[in-house]
Steps between C-alpha positions, in 0.01 A plus 500: 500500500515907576544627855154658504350165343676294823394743713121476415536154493601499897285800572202256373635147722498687779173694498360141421622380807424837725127410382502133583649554776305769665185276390628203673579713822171618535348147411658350811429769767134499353468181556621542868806244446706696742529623815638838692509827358823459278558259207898387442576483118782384288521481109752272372660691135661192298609495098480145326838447373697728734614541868267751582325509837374807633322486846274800589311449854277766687164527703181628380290661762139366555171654501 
């Protein structure tokens, strides 16, 4: 596989799951699952076959 071919290839995993996401987000402060003006976050980066773990966490300020 080319450089530019594995780079479009992770360029298109993660805008799948920058869309998901997002939508998933907004599902659950629609539907008034939390509370407070601040929602904690944490996505979990693993790779079947590998040691990979990658922990990102943040806040996402709500309306």
């Amino acid at each position: 596989m080319s450089e530019d071919a594995f780079n479009m290839s992770i360029r298109k995993f993660l805008k799948e799951v920058g869309v998901t996401s997002q939508r998933k987000i907004e599902e659950t402060v629609r539907d008034g699952q939390i509370g407070g003006k601040r929602l904690k976050v944490r996505m979990t980066l693993t790779a079947e076959g590998t040691d990979l773990n990658h922990v990102v966490a943040g806040e996402i300020e709500l309306p």
